[in-house]
C-alpha positions as CSV (number, residue, x, y, z in Angstrom):
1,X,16.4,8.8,3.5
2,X,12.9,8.5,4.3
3,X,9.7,7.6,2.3
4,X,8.0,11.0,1.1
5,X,6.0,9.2,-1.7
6,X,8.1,11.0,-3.8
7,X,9.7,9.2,-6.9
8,X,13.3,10.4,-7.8
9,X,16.5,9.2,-9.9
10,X,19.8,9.6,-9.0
11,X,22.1,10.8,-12.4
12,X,25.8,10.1,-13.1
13,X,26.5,13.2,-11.1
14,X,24.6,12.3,-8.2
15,X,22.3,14.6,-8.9
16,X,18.8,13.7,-7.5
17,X,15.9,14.1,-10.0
18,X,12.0,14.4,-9.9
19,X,10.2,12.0,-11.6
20,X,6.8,12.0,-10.2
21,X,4.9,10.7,-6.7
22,X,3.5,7.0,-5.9
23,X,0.3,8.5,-4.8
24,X,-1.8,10.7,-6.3
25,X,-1.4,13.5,-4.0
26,X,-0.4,16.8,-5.5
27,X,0.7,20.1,-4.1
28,X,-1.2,22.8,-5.3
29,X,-0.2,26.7,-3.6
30,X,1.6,24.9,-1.4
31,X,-1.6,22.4,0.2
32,X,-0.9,18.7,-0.1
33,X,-4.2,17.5,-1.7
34,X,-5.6,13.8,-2.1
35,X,-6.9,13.9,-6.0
36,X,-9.4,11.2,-5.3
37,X,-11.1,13.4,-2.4
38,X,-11.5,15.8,-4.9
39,X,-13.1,12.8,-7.2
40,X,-15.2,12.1,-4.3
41,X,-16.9,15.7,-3.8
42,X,-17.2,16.1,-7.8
43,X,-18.8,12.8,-8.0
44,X,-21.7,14.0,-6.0
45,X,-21.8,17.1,-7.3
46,X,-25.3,17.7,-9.4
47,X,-25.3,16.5,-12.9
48,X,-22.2,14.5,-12.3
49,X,-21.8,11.0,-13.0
50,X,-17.9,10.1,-12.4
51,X,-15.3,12.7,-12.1
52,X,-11.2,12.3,-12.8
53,X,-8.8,15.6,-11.3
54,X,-5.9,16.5,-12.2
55,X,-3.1,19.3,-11.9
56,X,-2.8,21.8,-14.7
57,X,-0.3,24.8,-15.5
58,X,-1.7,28.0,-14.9
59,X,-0.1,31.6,-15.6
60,X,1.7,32.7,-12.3
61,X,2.4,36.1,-11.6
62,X,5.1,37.0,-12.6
63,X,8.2,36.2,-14.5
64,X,6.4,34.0,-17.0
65,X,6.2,31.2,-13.8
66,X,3.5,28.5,-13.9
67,X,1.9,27.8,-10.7
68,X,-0.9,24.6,-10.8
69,X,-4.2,24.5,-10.2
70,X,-7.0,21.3,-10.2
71,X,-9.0,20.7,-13.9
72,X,-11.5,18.2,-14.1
73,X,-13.1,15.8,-16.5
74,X,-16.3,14.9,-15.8
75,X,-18.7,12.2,-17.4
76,X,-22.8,13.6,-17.2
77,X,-25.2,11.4,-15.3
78,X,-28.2,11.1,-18.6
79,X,-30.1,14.1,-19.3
80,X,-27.9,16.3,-17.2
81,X,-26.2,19.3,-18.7
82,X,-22.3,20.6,-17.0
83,X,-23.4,24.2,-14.6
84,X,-19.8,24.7,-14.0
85,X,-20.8,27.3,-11.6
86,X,-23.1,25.4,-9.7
87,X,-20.0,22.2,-9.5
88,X,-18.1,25.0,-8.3
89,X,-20.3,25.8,-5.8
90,X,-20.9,23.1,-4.5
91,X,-17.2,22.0,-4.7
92,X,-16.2,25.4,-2.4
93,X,-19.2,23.6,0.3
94,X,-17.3,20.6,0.6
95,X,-13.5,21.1,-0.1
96,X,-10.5,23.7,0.7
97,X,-10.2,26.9,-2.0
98,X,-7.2,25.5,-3.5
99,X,-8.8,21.5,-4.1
100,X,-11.7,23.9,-6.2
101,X,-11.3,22.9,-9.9
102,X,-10.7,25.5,-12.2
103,X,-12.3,24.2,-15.1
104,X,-14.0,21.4,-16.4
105,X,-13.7,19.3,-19.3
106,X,-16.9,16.7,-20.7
107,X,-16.6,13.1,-21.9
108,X,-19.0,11.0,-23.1
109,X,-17.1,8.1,-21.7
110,X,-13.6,7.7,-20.0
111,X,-11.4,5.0,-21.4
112,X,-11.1,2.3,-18.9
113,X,-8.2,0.1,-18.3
114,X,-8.1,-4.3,-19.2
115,X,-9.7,-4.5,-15.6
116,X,-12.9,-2.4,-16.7
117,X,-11.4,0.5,-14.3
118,X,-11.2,3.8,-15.5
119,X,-8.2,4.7,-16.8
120,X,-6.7,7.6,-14.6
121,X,-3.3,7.9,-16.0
122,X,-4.5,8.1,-19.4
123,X,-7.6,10.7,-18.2
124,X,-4.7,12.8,-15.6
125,X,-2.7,12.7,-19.0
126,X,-5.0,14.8,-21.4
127,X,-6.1,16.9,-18.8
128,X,-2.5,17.9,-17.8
129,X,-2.7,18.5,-22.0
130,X,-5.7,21.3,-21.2
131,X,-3.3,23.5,-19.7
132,X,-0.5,23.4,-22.5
């Protein structure tokens, strides 16, 4: 045994199940990527004011597989308006193809935890829900 960063259960059977990571690195196509690097680029991205990635089922090809890809909610700096296109420009600059969100999702505001930090979990959570 060896620490992967991987969190896993262990059933009556010995069987060993997923449960989740301690980080918050996913693996997207097969690339290990940091989702707060990808926070980082999308945070200075134009019209962007704070940015929270996540992974998101996408159709695979295929056999009805799911294969994920990054989504993004984004709050607006004031006065700005979301150019996608441009965010995924300027996204491809800065990051590898696969760290590239997909799509984006507005909020006026993200909820923020008792410390006055932005709740990730509960932000990662509904836009895991995007892809459903």
């Amino acid at each position: 045994w060896y620490a992967t960063g991987d969190i896993v259960v262990a059933d009556d059977d010995g069987l060993l199940w997923f449960k989740g990571r301690s980080d918050n690195q996913v693996k997207v196509r097969g690339v290990r990527i940091e989702l707060e690097a990808v926070e980082s680029v999308l945070a200075d991205a134009p019209g962007v004011a704070q940015a929270v990635v996540g992974p998101v089922a996408a159709d695979g090809i295929g056999g009805g597989q799911s294969s994920p890809v990054l989504a993004a909610a984004v709050t607006l700096l004031d006065g700005a308006n979301l150019d996608a296109a441009a965010v995924q420009q300027f996204c491809r600059e800065r990051l590898a193809p696969v760290a590239v969100p997909r799509s984006f999702d507005v909020h006026q505001s993200f909820p923020l935890t008792a410390s006055g930090k932005i709740d990730r979990k509960a932000v990662r959570a509904h836009v895991a829900a995007l892809g459903d």
